[in-house]
ZASE-603553 format. One record per residue: residue number from 1; residue in three letters; chain; x, y, z of N, C-alpha, C, O in turn. Coordinates in pm, whole numbers. Last residue first. Layout:
BEGIN
SITE bagu ketor kolmar nX nY nZ caX caY caZ cX cY cZ oX oY oZ
SITE NUM ALA A X Y Z X Y Z X Y Z X Y Z
...
This chain:
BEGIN
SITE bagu ketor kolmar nX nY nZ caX caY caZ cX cY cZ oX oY oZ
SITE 103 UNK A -4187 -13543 -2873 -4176 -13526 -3011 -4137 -13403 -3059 -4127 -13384 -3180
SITE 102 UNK A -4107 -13585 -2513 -4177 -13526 -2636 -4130 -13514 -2764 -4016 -13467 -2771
SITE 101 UNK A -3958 -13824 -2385 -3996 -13697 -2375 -4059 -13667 -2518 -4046 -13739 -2617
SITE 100 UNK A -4001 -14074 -2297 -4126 -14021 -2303 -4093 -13907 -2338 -4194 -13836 -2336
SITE 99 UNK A -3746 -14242 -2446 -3909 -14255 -2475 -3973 -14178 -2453 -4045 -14149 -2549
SITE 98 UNK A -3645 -14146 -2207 -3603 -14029 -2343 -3722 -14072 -2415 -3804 -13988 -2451
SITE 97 UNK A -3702 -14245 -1950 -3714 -14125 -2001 -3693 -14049 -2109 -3711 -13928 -2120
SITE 96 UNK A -3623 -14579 -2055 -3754 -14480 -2030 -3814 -14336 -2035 -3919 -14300 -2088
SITE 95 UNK A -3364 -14521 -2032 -3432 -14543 -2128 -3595 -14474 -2147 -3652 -14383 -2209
SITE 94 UNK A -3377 -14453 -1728 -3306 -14362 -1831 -3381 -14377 -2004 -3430 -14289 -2073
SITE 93 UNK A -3473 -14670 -1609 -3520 -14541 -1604 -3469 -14444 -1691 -3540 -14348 -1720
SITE 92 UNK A -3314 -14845 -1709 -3453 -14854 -1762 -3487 -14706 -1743 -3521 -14632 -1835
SITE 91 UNK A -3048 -14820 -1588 -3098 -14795 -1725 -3171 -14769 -1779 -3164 -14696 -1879
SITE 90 UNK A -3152 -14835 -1330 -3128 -14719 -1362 -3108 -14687 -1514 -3133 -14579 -1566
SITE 89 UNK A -3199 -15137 -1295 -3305 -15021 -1330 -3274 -14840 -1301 -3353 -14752 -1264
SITE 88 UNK A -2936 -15246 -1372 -3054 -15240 -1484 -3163 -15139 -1487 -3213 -15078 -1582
SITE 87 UNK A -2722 -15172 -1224 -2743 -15098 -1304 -2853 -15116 -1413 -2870 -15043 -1510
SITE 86 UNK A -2724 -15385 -1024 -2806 -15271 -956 -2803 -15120 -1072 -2849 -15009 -1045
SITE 85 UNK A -2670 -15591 -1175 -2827 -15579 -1094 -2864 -15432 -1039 -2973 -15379 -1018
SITE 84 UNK A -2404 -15553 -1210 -2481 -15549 -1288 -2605 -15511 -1226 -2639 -15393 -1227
SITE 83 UNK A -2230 -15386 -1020 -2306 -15462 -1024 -2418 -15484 -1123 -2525 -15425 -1106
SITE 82 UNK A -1943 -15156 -1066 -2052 -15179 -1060 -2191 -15343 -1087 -2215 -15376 -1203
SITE 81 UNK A -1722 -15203 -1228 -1722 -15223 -1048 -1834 -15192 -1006 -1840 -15196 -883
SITE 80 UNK A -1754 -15131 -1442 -1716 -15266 -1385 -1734 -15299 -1247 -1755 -15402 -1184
SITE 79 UNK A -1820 -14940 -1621 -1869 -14921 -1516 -1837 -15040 -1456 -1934 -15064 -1385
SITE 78 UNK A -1824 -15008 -1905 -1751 -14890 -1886 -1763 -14912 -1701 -1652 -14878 -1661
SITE 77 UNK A -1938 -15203 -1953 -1821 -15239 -1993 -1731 -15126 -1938 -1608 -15132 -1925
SITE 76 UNK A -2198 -15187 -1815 -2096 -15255 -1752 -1976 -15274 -1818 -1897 -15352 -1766
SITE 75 UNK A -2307 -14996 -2038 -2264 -14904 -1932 -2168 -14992 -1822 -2084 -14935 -1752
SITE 74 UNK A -2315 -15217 -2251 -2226 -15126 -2292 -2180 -15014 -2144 -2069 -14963 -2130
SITE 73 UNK A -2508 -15395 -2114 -2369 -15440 -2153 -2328 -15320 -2168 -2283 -15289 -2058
SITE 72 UNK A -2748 -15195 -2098 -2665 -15236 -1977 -2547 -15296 -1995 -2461 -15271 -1910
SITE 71 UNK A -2823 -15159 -2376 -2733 -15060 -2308 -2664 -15098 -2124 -2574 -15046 -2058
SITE 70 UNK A -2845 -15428 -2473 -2722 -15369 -2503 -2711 -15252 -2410 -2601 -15234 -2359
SITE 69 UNK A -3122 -15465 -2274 -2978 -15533 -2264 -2864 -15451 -2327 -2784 -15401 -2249
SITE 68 UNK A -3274 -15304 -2403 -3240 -15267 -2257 -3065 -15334 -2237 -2954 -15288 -2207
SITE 67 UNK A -3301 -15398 -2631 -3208 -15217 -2614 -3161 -15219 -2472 -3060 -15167 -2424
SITE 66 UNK A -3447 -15617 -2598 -3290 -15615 -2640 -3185 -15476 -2629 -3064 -15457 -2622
SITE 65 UNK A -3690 -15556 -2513 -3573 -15647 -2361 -3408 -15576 -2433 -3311 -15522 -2380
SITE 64 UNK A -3794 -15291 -2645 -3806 -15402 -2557 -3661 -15442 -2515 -3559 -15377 -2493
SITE 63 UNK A -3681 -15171 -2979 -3747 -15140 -2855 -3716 -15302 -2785 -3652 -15395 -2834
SITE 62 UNK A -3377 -15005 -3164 -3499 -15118 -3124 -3548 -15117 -3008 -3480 -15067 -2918
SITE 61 UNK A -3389 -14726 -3371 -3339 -14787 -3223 -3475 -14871 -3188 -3595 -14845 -3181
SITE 60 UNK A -3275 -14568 -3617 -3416 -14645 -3565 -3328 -14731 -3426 -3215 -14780 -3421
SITE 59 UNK A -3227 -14238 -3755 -3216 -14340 -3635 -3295 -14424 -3593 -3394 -14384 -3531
SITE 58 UNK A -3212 -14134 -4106 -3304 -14187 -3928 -3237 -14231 -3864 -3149 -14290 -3926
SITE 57 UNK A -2968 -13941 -4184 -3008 -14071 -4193 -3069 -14102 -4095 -3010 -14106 -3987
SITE 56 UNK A -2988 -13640 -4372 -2966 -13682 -4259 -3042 -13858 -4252 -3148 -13887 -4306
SITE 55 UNK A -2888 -13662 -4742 -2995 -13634 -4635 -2959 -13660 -4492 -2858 -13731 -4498
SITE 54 UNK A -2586 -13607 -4862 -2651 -13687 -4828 -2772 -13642 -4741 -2735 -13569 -4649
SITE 53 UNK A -2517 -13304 -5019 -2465 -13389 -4944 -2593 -13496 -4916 -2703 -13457 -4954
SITE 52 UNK A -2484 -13072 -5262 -2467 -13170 -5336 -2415 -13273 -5156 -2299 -13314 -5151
SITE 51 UNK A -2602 -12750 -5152 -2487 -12835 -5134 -2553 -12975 -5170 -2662 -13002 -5120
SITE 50 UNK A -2858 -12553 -5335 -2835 -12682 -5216 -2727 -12736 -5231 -2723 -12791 -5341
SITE 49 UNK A -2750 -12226 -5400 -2771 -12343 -5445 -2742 -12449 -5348 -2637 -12453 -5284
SITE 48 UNK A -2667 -11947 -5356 -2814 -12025 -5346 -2855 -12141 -5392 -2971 -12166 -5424
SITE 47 UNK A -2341 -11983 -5493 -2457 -11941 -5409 -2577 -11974 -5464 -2600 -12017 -5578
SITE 46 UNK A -2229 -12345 -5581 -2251 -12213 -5629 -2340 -12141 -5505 -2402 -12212 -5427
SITE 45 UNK A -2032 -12558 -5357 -2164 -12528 -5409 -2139 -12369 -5428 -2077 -12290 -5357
SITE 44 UNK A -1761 -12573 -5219 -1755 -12576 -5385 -1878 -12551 -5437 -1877 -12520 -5556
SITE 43 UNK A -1850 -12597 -4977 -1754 -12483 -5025 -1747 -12486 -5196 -1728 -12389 -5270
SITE 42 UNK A -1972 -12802 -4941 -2043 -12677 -4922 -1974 -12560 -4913 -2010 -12453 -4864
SITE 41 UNK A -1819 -13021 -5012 -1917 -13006 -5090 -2061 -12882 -5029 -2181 -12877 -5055
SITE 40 UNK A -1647 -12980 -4799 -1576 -13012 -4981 -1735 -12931 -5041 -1750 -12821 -5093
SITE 39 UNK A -1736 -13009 -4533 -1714 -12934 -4604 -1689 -12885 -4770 -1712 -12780 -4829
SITE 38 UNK A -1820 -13283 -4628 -1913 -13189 -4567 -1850 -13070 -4623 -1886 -13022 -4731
SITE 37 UNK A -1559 -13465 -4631 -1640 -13446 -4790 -1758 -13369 -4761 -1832 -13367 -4860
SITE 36 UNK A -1447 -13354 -4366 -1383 -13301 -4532 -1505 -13304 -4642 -1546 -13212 -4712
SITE 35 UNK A -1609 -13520 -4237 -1648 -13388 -4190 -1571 -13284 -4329 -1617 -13180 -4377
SITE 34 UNK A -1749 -13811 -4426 -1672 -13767 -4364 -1702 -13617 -4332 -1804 -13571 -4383
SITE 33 UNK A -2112 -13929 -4364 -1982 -13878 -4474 -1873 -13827 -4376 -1901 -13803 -4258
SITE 32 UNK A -2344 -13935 -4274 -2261 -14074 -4347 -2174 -14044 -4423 -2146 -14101 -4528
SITE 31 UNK A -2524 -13767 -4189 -2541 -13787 -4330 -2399 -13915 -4349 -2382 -13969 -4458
SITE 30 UNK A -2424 -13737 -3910 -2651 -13800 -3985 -2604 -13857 -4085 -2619 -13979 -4101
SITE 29 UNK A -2183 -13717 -3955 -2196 -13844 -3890 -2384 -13883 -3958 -2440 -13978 -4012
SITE 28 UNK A -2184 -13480 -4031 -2099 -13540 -4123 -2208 -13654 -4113 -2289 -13688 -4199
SITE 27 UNK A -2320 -13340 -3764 -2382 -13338 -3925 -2319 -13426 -4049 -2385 -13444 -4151
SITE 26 UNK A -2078 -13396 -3616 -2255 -13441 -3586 -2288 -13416 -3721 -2269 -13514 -3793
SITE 25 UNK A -1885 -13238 -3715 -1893 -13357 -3668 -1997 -13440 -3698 -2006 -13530 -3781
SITE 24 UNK A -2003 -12934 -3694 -1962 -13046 -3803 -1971 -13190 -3809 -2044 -13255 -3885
SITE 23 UNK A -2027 -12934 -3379 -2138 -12980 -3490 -2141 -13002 -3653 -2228 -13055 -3722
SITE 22 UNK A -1750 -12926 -3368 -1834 -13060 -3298 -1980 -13085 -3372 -2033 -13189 -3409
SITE 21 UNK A -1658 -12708 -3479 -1585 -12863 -3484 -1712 -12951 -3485 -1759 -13023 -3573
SITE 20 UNK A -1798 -12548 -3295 -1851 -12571 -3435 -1802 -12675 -3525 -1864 -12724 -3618
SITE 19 UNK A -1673 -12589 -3088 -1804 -12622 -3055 -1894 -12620 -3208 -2006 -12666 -3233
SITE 18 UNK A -1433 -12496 -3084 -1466 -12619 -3078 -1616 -12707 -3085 -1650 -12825 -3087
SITE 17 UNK A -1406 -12309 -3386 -1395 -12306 -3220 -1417 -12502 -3221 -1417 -12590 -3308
SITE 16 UNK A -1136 -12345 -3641 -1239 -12347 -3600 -1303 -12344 -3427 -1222 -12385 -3344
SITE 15 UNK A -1006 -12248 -3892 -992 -12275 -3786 -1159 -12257 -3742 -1254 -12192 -3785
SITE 14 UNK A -859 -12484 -4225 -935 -12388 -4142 -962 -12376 -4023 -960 -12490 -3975
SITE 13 UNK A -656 -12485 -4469 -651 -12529 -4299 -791 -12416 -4260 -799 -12293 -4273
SITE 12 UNK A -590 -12730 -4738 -663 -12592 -4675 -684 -12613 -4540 -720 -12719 -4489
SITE 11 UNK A -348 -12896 -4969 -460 -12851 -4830 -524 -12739 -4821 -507 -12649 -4903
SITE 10 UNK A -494 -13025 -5299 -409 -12893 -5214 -478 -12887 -5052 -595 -12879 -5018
SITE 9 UNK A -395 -13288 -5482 -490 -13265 -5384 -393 -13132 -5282 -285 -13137 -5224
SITE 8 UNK A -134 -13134 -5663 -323 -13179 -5660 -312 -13337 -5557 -249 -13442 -5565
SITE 7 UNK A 116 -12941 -5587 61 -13058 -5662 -77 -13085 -5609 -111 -13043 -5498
SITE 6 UNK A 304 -12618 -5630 174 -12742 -5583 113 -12858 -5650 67 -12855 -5764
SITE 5 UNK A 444 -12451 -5721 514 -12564 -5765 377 -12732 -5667 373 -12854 -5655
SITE 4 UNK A 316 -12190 -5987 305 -12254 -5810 338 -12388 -5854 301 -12444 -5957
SITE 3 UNK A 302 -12044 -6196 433 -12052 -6133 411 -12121 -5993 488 -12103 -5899
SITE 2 UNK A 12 -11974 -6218 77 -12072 -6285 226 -12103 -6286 271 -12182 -6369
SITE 1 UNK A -228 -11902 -6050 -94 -11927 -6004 -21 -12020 -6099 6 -12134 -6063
């Protein structure tokens, strides 16, 4: 297009459902990049070739008293009218259950 009056950086709109939005999203977020520099760099990779993006990043989540605590601060920030006391051991139980489910 050497008669195009466009200037550099060009948009591109793409559509998308919502539910593939969302796992864009999620995949930007492992790897620590925006959902643009995801796409950028798996539209510009040659075929059969690994897209140039960050690995997915562990999650390490701390154990004992202190997880318990942040997640009861964070469900009384949302949940006020709720009693603290009577949201600890429904946390726990919650906590608890993702601990056990399976690997």
């Amino acid at each position: 297009m050497p008669d195009s009056n466009r200037q550099l950086p060009v948009r591109v709109d793409l559509r998308l459902t919502e539910e593939e939005r969302e796992y864009l999203n999620e995949e930007a977020l492992k790897r620590g990049i925006s959902r643009q520099e995801l796409l950028r760099a798996r539209v510009l990779t040659e075929a059969n070739e690994p897209a140039p993006i960050p690995e997915i990043k562990p999650v390490h989540y701390s154990s004992g008293r202190d997880s318990i605590d942040r997640a009861i601060e964070a469900v009384t920030r949302v949940y006020s009218y709720v009693p603290r006391h009577k949201l600890e051991p429904i946390v726990c139980t919650v906590i608890c259950a993702l601990n056990a489910r399976p690997k």
